[in-house]
C-alpha positions in Angstrom: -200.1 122.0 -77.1 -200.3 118.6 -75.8 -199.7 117.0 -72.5 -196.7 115.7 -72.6 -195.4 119.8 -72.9 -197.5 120.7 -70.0 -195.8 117.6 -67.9 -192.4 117.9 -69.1 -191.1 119.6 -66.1 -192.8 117.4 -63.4 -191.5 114.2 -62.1 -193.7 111.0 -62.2 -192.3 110.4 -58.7 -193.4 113.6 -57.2 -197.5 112.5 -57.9 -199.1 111.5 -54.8 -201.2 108.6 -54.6 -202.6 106.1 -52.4 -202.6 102.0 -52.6 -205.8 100.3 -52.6 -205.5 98.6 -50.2 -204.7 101.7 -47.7 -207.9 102.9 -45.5 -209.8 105.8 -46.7 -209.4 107.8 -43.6 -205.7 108.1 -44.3 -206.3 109.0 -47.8 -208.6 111.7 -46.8 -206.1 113.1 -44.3 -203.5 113.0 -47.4 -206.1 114.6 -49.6 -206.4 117.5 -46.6 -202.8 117.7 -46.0 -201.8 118.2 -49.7 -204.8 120.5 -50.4 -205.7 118.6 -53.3 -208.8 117.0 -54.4 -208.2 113.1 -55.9 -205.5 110.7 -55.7 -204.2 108.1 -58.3 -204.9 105.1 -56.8 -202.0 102.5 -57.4 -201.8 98.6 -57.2 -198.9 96.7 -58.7 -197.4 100.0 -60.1 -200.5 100.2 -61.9 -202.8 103.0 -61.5 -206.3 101.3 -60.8 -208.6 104.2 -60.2 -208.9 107.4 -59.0 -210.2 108.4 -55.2 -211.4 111.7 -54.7 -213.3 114.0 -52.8 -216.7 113.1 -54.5 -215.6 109.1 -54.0 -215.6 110.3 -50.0 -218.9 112.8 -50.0 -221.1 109.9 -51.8 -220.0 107.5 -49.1 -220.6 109.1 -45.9 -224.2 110.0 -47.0 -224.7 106.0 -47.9 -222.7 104.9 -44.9 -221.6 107.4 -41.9 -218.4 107.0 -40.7 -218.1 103.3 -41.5 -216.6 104.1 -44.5 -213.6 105.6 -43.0 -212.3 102.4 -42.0 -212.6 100.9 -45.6 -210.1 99.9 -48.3 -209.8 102.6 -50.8 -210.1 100.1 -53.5 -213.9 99.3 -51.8 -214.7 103.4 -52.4 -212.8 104.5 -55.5 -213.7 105.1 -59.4 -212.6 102.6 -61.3 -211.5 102.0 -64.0 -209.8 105.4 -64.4 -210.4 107.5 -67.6 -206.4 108.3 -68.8 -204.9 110.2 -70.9 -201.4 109.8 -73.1 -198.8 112.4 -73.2 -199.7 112.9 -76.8 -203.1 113.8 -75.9 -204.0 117.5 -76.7 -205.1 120.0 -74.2 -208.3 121.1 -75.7 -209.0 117.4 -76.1 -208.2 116.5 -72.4 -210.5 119.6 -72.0 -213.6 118.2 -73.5 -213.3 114.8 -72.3 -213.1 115.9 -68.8 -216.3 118.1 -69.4 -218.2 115.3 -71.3 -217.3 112.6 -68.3 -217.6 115.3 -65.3 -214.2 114.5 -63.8 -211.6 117.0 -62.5 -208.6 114.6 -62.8 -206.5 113.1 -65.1 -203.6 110.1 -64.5 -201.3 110.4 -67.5 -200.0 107.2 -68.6 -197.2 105.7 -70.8 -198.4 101.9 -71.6 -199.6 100.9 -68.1 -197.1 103.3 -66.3 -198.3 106.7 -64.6 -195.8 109.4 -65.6 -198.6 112.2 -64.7 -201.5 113.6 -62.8 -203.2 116.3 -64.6 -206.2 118.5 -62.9 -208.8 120.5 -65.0 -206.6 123.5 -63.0 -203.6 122.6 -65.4 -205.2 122.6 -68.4 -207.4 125.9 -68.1 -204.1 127.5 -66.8 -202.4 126.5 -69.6 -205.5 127.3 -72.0 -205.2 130.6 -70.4 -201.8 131.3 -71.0 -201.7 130.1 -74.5 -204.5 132.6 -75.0 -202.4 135.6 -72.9 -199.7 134.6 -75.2 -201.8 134.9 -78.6 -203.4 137.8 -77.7 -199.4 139.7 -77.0 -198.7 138.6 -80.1 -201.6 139.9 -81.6 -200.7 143.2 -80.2 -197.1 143.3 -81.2 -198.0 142.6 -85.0 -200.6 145.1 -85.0 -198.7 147.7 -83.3 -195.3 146.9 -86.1 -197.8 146.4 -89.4 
């Protein structure tokens, strides 16, 4: 299975994301509102990097507070590791575990058309395994 599958149902416009050049302490209420943990973060409909909780955590130790009042762009990872929608899962999988990240902006070219969490793809992992594993049974149970 590839990503583009496990995206086909969700709209590009219905990722949320922040602008670099918005303050972190609205990001991080937007982050807390949405229950998520990382944000695409956009500039010229580009997406530019990613901010996240860990972007957040490793400033307040350096800085206090301070940071709050920053551009996002100042606090972000950048450049952000992407993905296409022909990208497999499993390989979305291992390049998330080699480069320690939890998130994924999907891109077609230089346009976002997806944000993809390490959630998604172990769900989906899962399911294709649940599925296997009926089939399995339903073979062995007709041979």
């Amino acid at each position: 299975m590839d990503i583009g599958s496990l995206i086909a149902d969700r709209r590009s416009s219905d990722v949320i994301s922040c602008s670099v050049d918005g303050q972190v302490r609205d990001a991080v209420r937007l982050l807390a509102s949405k229950r998520i943990g990382a944000l695409p973060v956009m500039e010229g409909g580009k997406v530019v990097g990613i901010f996240s909780e860990r972007d957040v955590l490793y400033r307040l130790a350096e800085e206090g507070d301070a940071c709050l009042a920053r551009p996002v762009g100042d606090v972000m990872t950048s450049p952000p590791i992407t993905v296409d929608r022909a990208t497999k899962i499993d390989q979305a999988l291992a390049l998330m575990t080699k480069r320690r990240i939890r998130h994924l902006p999907v891109v077609d070219g230089e346009t976002m058309c997806g944000f993809i969490s390490i959630g998604d793809l172990v769900k989906s992992r899962f399911d294709e395994v649940q599925h296997e594993a009926e089939a399995m049974r339903d073979y062995i149970a007709h041979a």
